[in-house]
Rosetta silent file (secondary structure, phi, psi, omega in degrees, C-alpha in Angstrom):
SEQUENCE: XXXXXXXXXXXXXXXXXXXXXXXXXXXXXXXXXXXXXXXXXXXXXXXXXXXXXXXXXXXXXXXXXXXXXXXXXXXXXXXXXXXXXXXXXXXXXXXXXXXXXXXXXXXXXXXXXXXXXXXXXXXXXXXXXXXXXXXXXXXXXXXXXXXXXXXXXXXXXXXXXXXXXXXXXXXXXXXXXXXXXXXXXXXXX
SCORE:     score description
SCORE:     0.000 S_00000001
   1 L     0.000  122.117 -177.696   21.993   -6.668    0.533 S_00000001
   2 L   -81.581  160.753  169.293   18.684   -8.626    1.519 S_00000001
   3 L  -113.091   18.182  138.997   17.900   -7.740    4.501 S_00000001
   4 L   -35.933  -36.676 -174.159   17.646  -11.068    6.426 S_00000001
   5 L   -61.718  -53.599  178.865   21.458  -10.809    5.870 S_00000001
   6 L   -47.049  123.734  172.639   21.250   -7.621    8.157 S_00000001
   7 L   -46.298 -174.126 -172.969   21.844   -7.732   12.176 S_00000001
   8 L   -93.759  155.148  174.857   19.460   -6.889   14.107 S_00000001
   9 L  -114.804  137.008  165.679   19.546   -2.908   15.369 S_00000001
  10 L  -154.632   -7.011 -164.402   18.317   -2.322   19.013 S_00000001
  11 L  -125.522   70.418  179.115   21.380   -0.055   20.171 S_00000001
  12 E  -118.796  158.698 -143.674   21.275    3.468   18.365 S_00000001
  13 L   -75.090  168.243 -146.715   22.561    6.161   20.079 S_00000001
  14 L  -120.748  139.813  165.565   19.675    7.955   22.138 S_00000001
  15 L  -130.105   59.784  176.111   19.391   11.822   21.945 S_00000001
  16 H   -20.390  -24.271  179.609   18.570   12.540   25.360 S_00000001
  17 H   -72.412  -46.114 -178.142   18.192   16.534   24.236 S_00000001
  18 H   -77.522  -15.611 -173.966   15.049   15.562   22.152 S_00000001
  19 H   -95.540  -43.860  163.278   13.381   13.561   24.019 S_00000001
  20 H   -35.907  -44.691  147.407   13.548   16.376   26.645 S_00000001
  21 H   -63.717  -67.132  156.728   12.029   18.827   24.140 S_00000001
  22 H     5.475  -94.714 -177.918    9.548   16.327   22.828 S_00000001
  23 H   -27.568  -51.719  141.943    8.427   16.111   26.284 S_00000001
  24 H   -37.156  -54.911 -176.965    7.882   19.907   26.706 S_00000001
  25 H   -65.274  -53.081 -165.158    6.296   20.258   23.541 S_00000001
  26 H   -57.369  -48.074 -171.604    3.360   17.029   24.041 S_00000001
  27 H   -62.528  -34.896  163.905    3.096   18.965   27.470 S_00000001
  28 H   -53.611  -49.104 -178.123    2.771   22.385   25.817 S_00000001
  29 H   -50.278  -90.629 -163.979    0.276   20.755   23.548 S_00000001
  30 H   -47.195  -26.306  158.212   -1.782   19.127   26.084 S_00000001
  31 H   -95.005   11.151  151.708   -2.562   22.087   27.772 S_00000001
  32 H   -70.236  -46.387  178.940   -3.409   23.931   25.038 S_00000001
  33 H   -67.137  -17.903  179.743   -6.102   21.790   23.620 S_00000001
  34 L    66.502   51.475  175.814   -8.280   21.449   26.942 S_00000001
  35 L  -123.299   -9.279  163.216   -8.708   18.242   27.311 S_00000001
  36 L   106.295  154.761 -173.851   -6.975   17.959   30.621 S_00000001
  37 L   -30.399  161.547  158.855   -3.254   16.442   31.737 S_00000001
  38 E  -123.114  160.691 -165.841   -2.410   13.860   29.196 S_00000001
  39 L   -97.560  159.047 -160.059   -1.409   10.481   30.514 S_00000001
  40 H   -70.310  -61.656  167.741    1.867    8.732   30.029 S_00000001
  41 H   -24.844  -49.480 -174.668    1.023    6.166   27.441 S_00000001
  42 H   -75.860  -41.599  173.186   -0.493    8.646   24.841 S_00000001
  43 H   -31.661  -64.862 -175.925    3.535   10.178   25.408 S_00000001
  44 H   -45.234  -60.135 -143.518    5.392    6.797   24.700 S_00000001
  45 H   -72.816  -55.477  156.914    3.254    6.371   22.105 S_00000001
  46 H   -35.293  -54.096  151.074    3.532    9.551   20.310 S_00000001
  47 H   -47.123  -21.104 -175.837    7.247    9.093   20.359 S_00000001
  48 H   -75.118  -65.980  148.608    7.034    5.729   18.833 S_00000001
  49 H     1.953  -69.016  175.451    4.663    7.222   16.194 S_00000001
  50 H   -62.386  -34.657 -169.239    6.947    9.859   15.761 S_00000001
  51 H   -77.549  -74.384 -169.156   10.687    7.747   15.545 S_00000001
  52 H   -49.592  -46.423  162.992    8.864    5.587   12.929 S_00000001
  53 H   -62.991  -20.519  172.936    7.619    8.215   10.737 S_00000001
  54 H   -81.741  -34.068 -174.025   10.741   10.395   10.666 S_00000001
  55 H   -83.305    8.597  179.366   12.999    7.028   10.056 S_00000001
  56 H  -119.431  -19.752  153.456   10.664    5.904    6.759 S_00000001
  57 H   -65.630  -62.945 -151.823   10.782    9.950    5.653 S_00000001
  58 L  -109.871    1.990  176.294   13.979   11.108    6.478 S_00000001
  59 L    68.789   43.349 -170.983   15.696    7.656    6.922 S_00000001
  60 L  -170.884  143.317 -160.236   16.973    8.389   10.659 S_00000001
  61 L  -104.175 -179.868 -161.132   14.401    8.478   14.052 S_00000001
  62 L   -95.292  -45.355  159.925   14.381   11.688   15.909 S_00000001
  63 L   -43.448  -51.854 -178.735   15.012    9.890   19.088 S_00000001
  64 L    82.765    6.413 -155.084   16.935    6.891   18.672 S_00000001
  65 L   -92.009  149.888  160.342   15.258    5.031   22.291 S_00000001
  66 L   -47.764  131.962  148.807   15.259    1.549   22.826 S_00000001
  67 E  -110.622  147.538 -170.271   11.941    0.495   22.235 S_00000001
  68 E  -101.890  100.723 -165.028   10.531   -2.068   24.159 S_00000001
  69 E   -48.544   95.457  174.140    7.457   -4.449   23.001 S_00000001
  70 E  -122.873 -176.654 -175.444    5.645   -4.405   25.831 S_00000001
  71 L   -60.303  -16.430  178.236    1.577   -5.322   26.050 S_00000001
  72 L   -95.620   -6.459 -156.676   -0.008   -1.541   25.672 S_00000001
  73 E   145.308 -179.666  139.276    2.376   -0.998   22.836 S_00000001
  74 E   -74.529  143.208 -154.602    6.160    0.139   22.495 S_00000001
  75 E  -129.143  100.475  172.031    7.685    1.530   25.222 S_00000001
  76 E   -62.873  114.456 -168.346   10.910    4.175   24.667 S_00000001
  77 H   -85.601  -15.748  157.077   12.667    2.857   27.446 S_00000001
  78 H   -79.302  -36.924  159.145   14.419    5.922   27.889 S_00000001
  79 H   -38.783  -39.397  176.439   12.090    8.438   27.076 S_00000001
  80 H   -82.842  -33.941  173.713    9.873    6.386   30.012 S_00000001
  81 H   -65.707  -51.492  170.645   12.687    6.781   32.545 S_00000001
  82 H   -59.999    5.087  169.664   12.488   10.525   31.950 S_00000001
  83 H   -66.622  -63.025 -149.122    8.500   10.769   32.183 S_00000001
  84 L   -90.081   23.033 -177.443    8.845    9.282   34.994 S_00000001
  85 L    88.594   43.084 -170.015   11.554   11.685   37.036 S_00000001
  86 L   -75.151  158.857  158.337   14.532    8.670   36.624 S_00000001
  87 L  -104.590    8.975  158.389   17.348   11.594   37.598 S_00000001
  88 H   -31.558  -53.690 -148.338   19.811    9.261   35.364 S_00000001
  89 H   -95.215    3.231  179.258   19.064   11.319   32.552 S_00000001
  90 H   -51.927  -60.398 -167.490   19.477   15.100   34.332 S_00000001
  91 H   -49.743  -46.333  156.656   22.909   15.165   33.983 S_00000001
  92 H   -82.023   16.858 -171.104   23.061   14.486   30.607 S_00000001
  93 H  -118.292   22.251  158.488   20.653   16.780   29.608 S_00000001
  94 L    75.145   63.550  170.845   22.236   19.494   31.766 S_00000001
  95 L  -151.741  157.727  166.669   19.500   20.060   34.707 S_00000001
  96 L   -92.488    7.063  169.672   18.694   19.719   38.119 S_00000001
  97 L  -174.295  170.366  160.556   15.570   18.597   37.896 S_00000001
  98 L   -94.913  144.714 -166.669   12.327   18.207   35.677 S_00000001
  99 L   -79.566   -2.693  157.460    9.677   20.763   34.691 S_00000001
 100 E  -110.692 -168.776  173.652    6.760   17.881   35.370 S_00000001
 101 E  -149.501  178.140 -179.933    5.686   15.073   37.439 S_00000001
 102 E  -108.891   98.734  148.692    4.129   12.024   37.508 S_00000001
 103 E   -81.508   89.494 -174.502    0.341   11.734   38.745 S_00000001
 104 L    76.435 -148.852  167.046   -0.764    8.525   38.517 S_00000001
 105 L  -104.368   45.226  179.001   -0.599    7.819   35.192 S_00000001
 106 E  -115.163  126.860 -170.360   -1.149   11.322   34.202 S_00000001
 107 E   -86.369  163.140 -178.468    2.347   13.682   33.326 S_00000001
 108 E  -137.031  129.617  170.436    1.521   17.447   34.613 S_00000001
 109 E   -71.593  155.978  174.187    4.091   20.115   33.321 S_00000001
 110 L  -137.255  -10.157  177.721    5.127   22.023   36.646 S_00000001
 111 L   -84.123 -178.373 -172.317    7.800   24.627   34.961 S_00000001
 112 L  -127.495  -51.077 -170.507    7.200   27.925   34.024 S_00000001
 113 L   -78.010  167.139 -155.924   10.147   28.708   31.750 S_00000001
 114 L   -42.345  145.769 -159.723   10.168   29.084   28.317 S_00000001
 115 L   -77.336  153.432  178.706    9.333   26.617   25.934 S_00000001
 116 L  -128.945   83.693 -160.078   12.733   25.295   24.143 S_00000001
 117 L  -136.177   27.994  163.455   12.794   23.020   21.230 S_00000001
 118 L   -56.331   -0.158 -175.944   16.032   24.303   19.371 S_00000001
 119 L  -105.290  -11.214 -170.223   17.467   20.520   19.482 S_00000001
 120 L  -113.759  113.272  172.896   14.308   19.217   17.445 S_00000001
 121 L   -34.639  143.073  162.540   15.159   19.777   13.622 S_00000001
 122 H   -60.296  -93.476  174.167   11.387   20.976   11.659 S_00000001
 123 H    10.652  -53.942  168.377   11.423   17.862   10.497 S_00000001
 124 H   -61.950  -87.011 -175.221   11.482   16.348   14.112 S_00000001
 125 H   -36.867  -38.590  151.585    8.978   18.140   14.976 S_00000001
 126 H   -47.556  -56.361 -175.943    6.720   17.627   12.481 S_00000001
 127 H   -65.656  -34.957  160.891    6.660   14.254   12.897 S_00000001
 128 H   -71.390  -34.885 -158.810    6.023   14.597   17.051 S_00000001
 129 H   -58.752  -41.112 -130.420    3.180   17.088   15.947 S_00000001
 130 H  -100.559  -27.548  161.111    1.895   14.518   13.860 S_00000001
 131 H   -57.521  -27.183  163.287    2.521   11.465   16.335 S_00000001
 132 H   -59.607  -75.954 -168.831    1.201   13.792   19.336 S_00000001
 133 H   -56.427  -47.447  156.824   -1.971   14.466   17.505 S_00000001
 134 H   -63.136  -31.303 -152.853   -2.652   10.668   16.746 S_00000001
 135 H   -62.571  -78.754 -164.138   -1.504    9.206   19.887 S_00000001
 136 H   -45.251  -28.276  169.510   -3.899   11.943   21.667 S_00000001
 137 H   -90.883  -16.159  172.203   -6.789   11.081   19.650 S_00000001
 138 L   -63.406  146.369  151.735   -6.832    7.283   19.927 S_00000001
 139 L   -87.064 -166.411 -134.752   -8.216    5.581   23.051 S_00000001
 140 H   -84.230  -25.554  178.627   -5.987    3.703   25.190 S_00000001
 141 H   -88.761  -16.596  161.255   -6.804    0.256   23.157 S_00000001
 142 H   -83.243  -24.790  139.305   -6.733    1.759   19.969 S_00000001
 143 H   -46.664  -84.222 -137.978   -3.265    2.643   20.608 S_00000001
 144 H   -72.046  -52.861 -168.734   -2.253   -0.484   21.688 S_00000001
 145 H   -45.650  -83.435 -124.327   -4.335   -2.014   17.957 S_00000001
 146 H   -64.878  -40.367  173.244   -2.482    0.707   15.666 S_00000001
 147 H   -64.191  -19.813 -173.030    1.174    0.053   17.734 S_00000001
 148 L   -73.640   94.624 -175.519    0.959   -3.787   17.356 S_00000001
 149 L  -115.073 -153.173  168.015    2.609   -3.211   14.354 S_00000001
 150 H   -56.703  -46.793  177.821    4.945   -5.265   12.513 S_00000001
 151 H   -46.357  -42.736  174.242    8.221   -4.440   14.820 S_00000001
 152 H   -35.646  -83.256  154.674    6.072   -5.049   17.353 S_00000001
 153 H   -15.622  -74.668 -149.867    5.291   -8.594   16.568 S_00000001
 154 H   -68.682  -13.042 -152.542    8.808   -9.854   15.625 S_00000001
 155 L   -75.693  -33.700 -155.249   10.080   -8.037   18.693 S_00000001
 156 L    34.804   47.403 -168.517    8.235  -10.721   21.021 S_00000001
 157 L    72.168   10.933  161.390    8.082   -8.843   23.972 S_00000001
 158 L  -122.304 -167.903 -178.276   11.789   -7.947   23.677 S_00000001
 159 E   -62.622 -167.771 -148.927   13.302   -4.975   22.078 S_00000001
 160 E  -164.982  117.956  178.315   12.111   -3.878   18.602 S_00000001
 161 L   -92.578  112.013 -169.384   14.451   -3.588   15.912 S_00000001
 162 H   -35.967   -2.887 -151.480   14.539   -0.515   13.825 S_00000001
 163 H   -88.941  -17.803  174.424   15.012   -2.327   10.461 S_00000001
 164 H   -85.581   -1.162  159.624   11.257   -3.485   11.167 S_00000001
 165 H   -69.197  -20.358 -167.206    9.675   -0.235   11.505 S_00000001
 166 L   -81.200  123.752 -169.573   10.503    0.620    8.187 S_00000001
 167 L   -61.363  159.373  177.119    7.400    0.245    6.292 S_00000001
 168 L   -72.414  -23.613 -153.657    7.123   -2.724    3.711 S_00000001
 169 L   -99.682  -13.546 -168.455    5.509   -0.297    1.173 S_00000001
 170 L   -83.932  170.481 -161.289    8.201    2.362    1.183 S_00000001
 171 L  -102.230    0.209  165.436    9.677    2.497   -1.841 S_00000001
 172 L  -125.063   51.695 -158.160   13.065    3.323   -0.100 S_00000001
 173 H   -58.441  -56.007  160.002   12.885    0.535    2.017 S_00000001
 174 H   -34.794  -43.386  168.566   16.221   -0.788    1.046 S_00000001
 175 H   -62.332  -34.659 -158.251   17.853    2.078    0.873 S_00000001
 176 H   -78.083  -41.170  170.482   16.868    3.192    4.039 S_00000001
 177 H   -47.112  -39.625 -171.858   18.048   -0.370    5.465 S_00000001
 178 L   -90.979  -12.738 -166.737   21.933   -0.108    4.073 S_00000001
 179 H   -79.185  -51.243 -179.175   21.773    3.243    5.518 S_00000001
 180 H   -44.122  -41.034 -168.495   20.865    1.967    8.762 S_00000001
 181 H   -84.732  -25.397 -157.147   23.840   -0.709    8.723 S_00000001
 182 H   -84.280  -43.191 -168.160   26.296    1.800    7.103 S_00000001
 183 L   -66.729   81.506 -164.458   25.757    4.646    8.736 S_00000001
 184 H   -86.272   -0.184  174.966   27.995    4.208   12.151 S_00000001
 185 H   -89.551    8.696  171.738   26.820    8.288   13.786 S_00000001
 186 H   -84.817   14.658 -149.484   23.096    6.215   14.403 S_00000001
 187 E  -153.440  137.287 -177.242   24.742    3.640   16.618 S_00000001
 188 L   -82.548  166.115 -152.865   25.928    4.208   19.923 S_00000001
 189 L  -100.674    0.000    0.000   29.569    4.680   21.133 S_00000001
């Protein structure tokens, strides 16, 4: 199967539980390292970072989020409603609220209880550690360089289809592609 022949992907199911951990963890992070609140961008992007490196390892993203091409980068558009306190996503992730907020464009954890990341596989995690830890060291335009990636591009300022994140170089680039189309528990109900 070439993959021109493939649709396009933009609608895989979302895992609202993970991005909620994620979110904990980058926050856990940032105040460990002492560098101060981390801002919303270096978040997105870390998640992007993260979905693409877990789908050209493990052939599946940890997230699933629409991402959106926008001018800073890609933007998980759900993962961005829950940054920013949408209360859409409480319900499914079975709370009454969130343990941050939104300053500016800085996130601040505000909870106290325990950290919780039983929903993100090692694997998942790895791959936020290692998408955290870039994101957080680029500055905000070298983020923006390193995301304008390919997906980016063909995306044109619309959504960004996983079969273009998948690197050109992997050697199980194909595979990973029929998986994508084959596979109906990526693709939302």
């Amino acid at each position: 199967m070439a993959v021109s022949d493939l649709p396009s992907v933009h609608h895989l199911r979302f895992r609202p539980e993970k991005a909620f951990a994620a979110l904990r963890q980058m926050l856990h992070w940032a105040q460990q390292d002492c560098r101060g609140p981390v801002d919303l961008r270096t978040l997105l992007t870390a998640c992007y970072f993260a979905d693409k490196q877990h789908f050209n390892e493990h052939w599946r993203p940890v997230f699933g989020a629409t991402y959106r091409a926008m001018p800073s980068g890609p933007v998980p558009l759900e993962i961005y409603e829950m940054a920013k306190g949408e209360p859409l996503w409480l319900g499914e992730i079975g709370r009454s609220d969130y343990p941050w907020r939104l300053e500016g464009v800085r996130v601040i954890a505000t909870g106290v209880e325990p950290l919780d990341t039983r929903s993100l596989s090692p694997s998942d995690r790895k791959a936020l550690q290692d998408g955290f830890t870039q994101a957080r060291a680029l500055t905000f335009d070298e983020r923006a360089a390193v995301s304008h990636d390919l997906a980016w591009h063909r995306a044109k300022h619309g959504c960004m289809d996983y079969a273009d994140m998948v690197d050109e170089s992997n050697p199980d680039r194909e595979a990973i592609l029929e998986t994508l189309y084959d596979d109906g528990h990526l693709w939302r109900v």
